[in-house]
N, C-alpha and C positions, 0 to 999 in steps of 0.2 A: 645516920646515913639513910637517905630515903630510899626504897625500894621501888625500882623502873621493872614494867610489864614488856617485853618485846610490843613493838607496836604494827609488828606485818603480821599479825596474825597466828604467830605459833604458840603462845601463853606462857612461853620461858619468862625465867628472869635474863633481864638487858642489861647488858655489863659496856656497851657500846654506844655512845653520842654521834647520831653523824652532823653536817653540818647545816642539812636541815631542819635540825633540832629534833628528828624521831629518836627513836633508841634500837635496839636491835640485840638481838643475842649473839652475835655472831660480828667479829671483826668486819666481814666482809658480806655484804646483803644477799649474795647469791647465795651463802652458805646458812642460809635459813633456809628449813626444812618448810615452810609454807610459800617463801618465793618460788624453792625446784620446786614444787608441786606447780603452781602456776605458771613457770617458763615448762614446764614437760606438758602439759594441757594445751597452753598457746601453740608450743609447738607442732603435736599432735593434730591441731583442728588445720596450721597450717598448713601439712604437710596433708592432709587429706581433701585442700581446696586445692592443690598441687596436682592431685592427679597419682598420688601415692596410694600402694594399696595396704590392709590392714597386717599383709603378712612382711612385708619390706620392713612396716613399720616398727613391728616384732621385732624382727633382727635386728635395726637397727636398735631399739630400748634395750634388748640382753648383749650383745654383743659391741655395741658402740662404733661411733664413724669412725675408728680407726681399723676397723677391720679391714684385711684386702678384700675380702670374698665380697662383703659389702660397698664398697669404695666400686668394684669392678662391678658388682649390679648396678649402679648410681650411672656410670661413666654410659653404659649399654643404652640406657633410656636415653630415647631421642624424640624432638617434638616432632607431630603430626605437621600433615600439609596447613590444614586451618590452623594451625597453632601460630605458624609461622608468619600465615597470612596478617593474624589479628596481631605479633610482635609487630610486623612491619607498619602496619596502617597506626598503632601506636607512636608507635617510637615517629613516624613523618609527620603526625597531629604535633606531638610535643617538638620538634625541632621547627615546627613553622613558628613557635611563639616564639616573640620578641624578647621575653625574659631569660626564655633559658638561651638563647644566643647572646645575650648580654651575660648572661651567666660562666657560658664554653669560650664567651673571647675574655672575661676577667682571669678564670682557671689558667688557659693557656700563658697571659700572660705573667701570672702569681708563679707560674713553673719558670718561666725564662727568666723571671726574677731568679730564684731559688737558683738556679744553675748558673748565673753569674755568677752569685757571691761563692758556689761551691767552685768556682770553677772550670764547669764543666765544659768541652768544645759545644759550642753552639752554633750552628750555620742559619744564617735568617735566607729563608731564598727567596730570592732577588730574583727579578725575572732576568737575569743576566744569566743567573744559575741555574733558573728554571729551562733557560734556551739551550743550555750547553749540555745539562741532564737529557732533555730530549734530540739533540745532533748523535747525543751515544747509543741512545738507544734505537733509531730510525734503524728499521729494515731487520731487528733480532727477533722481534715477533710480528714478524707476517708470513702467512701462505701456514706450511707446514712448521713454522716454528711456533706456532699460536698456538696455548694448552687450548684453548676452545677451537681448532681448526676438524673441521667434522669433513670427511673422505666424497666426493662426487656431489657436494651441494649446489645445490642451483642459487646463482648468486643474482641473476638476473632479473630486472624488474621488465614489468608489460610496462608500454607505451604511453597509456593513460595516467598510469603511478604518478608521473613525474609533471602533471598538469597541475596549476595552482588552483584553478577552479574545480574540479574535482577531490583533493584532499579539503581544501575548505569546507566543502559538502560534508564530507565525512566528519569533521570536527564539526560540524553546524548541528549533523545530526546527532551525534556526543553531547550535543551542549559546550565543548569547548571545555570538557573535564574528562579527567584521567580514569577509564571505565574501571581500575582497579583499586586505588590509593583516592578516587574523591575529591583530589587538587585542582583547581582551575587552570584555565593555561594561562590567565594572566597573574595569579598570584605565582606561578611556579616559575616565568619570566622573570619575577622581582626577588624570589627567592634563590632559585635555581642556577638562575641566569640561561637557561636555553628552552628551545620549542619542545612541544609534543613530538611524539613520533608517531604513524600510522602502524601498527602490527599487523602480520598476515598470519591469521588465525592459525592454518595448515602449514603454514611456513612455507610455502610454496610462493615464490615472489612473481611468478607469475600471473597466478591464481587473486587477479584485481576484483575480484564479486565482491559486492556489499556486504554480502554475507560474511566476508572472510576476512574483513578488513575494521580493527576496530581501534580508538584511539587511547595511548596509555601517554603516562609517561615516561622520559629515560630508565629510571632506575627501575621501573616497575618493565620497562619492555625488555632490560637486561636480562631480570631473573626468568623471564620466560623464556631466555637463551639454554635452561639448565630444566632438567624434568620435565620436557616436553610433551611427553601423553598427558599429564597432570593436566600442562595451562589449557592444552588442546581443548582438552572437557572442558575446561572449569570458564574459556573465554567465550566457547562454542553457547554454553548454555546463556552467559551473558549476554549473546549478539540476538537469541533468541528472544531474549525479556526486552532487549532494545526494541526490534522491530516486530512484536509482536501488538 
């Protein structure tokens, strides 16, 4: 009987063939004492490009993730404004490519697969179903039924707002890209399927100065709906580097 060396590194004898043809001491490859050493290093380095710090990481090595006290430090941590910033412009870079949308409509349909053969009720909406969803819900969020409905806002636009040659300007002086996300307006047309919107820095809709008024898109002019002192700064300084 030939005598087999473990071949991850830990210099047992190997009682185990997998079907790669290595050997291993251990039934199960995790359960070599030079892989945990290598998954507990990888992990370590990962969790400290994470933004982990070296005493979390303590607790979690002696104590382990199922602790509560630990579990409930994890949950507390929340990301920064930039953090978020650079998820979002991510995640909008990779949903404009053609692959991974050929990718989210094969998944979507490999589920609807999956849930006939199980079964499952499946509604496909139909713009029939989409019209009659929206007849129910007309008029249950508006005014004061709106979770985003904010007390004496000025809802009013000036005069000028609503002139086509003067927002043109504005997107001409943008270059016709979304000063937050980097999108064009015509690529967000074929992707999007809708315009730009003009934002008013101050939120003040009367308040038409150049200064105050700079172009995003939908989604990005949404989130400026929510942490307003944030975008305040963060578009003020942008309108700055525009027209400087």
């Amino acid at each position: 009987m030939n005598l087999h060396i473990c071949d991850y590194g830990c210099g047992k004898e190997a009682k185990f063939q997998f079907k790669n043809g290595k050997w291993c001491c251990s039934e199960n490859i995790h359960s070599c004492q030079t892989t945990k050493n290598l998954i507990s290093k990888n992990t370590k380095t990962g969790m400290i490009k994470k933004g982990y710090t070296s005493q979390i990481i303590s607790e979690l090595t002696k104590k382990g993730m199922n602790n509560p006290e630990v579990i409930k430090k994890l949950k507390n941590r929340k990301h920064t404004n930039e953090t978020k910033i650079q998820i979002s412009l991510k995640t909008k870079e990779a949903m404009s490519r053609p692959e991974i949308k050929e990718k989210i409509i094969r998944t979507n349909q490999r589920i609807a697969k999956q849930r006939k053969i199980r079964g499952d009720i499946f509604i496909i909406m139909t713009p029939e179903i989409k019209r009659k969803i929206s007849i129910t819900r007309t008029g249950k969020c508006c005014g004061k039924n709106n979770p985003n409905y904010i007390e004496n806002l000025e809802r009013e636009y000036c005069q000028i707002f609503s002139d086509k040659d003067f927002r043109n300007m504005i997107f001409e002086r943008d270059h016709h890209t979304c000063k937050h996300c980097g999108i064009t307006r015509m690529l967000n047309l074929i992707v999007n399927k809708y315009n730009f919107c003009i934002h008013h820095i101050d939120y003040n809709k009367k308040n038409c100065d150049i200064y105050n008024l700079i172009t995003l898109c939908l989604s990005c002019n949404l989130k400026a709906n929510y942490n307003r002192n944030f975008w305040k700064d963060f578009y003020n300084k942008k309108i700055q580097e525009i027209l400087s």
